[in-house]
Structure formats: C-alpha cells, structure tokens
C-alpha positions as CSV (number, residue, x, y, z in Angstrom):
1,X,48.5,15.1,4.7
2,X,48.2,11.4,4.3
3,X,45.7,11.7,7.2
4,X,42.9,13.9,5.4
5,X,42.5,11.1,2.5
6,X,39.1,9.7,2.8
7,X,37.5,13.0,4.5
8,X,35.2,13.8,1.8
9,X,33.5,10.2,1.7
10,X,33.3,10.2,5.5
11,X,31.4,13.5,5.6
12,X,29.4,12.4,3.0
13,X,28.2,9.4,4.5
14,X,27.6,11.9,7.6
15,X,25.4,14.1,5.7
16,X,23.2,11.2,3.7
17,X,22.9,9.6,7.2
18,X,21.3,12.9,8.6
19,X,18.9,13.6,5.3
20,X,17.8,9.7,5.8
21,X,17.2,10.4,9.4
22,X,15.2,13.6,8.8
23,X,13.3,11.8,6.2
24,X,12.0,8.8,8.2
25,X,11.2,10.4,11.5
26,X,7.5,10.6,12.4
27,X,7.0,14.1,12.1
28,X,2.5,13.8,12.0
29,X,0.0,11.3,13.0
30,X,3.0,8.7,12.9
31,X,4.1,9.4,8.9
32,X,7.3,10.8,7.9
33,X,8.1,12.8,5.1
34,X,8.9,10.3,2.8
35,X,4.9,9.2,3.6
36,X,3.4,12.3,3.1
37,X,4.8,13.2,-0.3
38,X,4.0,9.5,-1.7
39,X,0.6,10.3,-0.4
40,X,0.4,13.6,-2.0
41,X,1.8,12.6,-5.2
42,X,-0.9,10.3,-5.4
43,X,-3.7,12.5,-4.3
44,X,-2.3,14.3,-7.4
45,X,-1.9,11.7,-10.1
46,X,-5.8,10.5,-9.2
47,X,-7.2,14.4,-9.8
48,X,-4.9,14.6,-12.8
49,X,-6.2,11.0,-14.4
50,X,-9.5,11.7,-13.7
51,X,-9.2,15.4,-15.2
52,X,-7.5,14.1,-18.5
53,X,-10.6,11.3,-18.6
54,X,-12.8,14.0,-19.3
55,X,-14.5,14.8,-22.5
56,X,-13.7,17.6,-24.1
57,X,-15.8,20.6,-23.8
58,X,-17.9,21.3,-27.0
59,X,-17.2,24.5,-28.4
C-alpha cells in the first residue's frame, strides 16, 4: 500500500494540466477560450455601464 501514497495529487496535476491545455488552445480565428469569455464579459460590462448611465424613464 505504501506505493499508492501520492496518487490523488498526481492525478490531480493530470487533470488541471488537461483543463489548462483545453483552455489555451486556439479553438477560432487564433483565440482560445480563456480569450473569448474575457472578450465577452466585456462586451457585457460596456452594454450593462452604458444601460445603468441612463436616465430614468419619466413616469
């Protein structure tokens, strides 16, 4: 049994190695995924500041 110790971290490492992987390959017009979602989130925060910089409608 002695031999198993340290089999959790070493799959561990195996699995965070593979998301990392998947993550950072070019997957469209040379961007990964990490890429894309930064560029989405802020294609999001800009419509969401400019929305909230509105004035209110008058009722």
């Amino acid at each position: 049994m002695r031999s198993a110790t340290g089999q959790a971290s070493v799959e561990y490492l195996i699995v965070c190695g593979a998301l990392i992987a998947a993550l950072l390959t070019p997957i469209k017009d040379d961007q990964n995924v990490m890429e894309i979602c930064v560029q989405a989130l802020r294609d999001w925060y800009t419509a969401f500041a400019y929305t909230k910089s509105l004035p209110d409608l008058p009722l």
